[in-house]
C-alpha positions as CSV (number, residue, x, y, z in Angstrom):
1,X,56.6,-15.1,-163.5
2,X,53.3,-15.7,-163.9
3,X,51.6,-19.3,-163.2
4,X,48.6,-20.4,-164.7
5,X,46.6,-23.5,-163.6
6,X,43.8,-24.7,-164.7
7,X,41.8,-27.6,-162.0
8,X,39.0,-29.5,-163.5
9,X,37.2,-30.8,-160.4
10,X,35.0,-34.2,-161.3
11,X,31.6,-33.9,-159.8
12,X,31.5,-34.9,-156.1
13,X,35.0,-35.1,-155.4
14,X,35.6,-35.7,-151.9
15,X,37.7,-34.1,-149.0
16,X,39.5,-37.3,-148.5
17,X,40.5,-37.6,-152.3
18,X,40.9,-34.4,-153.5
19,X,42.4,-33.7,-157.6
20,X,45.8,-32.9,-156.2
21,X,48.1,-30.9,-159.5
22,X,51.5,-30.0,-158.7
23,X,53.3,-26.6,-160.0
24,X,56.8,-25.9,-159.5
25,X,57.6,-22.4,-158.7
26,X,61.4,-21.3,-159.9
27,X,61.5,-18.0,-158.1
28,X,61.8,-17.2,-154.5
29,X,58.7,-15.4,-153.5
30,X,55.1,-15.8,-153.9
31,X,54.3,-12.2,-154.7
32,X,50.0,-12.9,-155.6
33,X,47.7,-15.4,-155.5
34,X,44.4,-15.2,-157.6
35,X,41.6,-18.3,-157.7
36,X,38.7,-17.8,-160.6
37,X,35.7,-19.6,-159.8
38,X,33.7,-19.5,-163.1
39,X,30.0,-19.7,-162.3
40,X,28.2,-22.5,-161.2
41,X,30.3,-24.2,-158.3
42,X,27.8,-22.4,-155.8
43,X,30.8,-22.2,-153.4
44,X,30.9,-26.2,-152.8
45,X,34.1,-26.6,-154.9
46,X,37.1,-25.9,-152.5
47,X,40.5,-25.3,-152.8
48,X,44.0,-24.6,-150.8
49,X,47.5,-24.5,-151.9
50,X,50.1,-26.8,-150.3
51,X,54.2,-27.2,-149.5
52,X,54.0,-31.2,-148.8
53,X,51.1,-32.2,-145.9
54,X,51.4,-28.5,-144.6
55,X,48.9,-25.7,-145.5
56,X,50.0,-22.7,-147.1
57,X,46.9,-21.0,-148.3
58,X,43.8,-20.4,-147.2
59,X,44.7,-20.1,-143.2
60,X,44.3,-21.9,-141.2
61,X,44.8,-25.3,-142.0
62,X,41.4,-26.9,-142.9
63,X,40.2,-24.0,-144.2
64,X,39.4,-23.7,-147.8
65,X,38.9,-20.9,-150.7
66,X,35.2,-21.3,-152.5
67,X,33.7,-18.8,-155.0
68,X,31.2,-19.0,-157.6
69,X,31.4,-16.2,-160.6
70,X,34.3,-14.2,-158.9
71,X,38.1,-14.1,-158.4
72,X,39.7,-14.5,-154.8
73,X,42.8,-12.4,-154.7
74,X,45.5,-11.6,-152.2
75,X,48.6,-9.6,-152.5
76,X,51.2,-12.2,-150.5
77,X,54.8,-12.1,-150.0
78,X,55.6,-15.9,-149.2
79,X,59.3,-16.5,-149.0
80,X,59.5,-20.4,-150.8
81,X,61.5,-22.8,-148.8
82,X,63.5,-24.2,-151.8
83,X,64.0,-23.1,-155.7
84,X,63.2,-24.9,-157.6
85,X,60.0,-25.4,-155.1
86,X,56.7,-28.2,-155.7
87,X,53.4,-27.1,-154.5
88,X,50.4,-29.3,-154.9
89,X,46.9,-27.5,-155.5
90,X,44.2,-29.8,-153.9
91,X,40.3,-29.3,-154.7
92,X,37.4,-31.1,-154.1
93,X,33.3,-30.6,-154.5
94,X,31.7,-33.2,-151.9
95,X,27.7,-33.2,-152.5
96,X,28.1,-31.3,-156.5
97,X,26.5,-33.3,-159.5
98,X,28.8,-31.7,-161.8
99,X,32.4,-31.0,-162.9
100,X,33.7,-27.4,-162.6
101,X,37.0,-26.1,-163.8
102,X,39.0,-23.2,-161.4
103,X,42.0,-21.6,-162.5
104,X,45.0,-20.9,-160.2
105,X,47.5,-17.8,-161.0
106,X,50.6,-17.6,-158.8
107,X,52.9,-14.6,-159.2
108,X,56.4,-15.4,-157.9
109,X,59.2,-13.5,-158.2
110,X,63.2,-13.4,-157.4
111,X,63.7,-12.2,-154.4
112,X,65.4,-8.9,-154.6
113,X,63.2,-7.8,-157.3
114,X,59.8,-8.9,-154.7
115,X,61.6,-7.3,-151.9
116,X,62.0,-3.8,-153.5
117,X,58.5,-3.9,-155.0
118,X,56.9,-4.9,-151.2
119,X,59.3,-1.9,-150.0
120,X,57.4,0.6,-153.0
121,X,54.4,-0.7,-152.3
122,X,54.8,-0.3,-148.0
123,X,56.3,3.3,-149.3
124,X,52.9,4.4,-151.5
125,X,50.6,3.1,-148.5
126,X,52.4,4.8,-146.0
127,X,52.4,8.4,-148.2
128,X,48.5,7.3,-149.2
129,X,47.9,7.3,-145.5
130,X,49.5,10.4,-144.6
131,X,47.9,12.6,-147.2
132,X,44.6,10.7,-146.9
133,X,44.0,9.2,-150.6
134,X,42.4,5.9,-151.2
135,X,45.6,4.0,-153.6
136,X,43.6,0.4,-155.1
137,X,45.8,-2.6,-154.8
């Protein structure tokens, strides 16, 4: 399943009140996480996914994703601690004088079908590795 959230992020939002949007995920693993920063933030909008207080993405805690006209993506496999499960995306922009919208994709899947495909995908790397070819995530 594929989620899709969009974040508008009011100009000079900051760290200590953060838009906070909450998606609930109904599969067991987090399979790929992909952040679109459309241009103009300049990297001062920042973003980071959370289960309750704690810090899931980016690491560590306190850190943050920013972009500006690019797409930060990671392959993950992030075993949920409940299904259904209620993460909260939290963004600010401290010091911008002007809204910005990001977009959020999380990829989750069941389990058994996310731990076959990270056992293919573990399989192609190794075989890439051993006959020296390039393979693009």
């Amino acid at each position: 399943m594929i989620y899709s959230i969009p974040i508008l992020v009011p100009a000079n939002t900051p760290i200590n009140k953060p838009v906070e949007v909450q998606v609930e995920i109904n599969e067991e693993v987090i399979t790929l996480i992909r952040v679109r920063f459309p241009p103009g933030p300049s990297c001062m909008v920042r973003t980071a996914l959370f289960y309750g207080q704690s810090q899931i993405f980016p690491q560590p805690p306190g850190t943050y994703i920013v972009g500006d006209d690019e797409t930060v993506e990671w392959h993950e496999y992030f075993v949920l601690p409940s299904v259904p499960c209620k993460l909260t995306i939290r963004a600010c922009s401290p010091g911008t004088n002007y809204e910005h919208m990001i977009f959020w994709y999380i990829v989750a899947l069941p389990w058994e079908v996310a731990t076959w495909w990270a056992s293919i995908q573990n399989f192609i790397s190794i075989l890439a590795k051993v006959m020296r070819v390039k393979v693009e995530e």
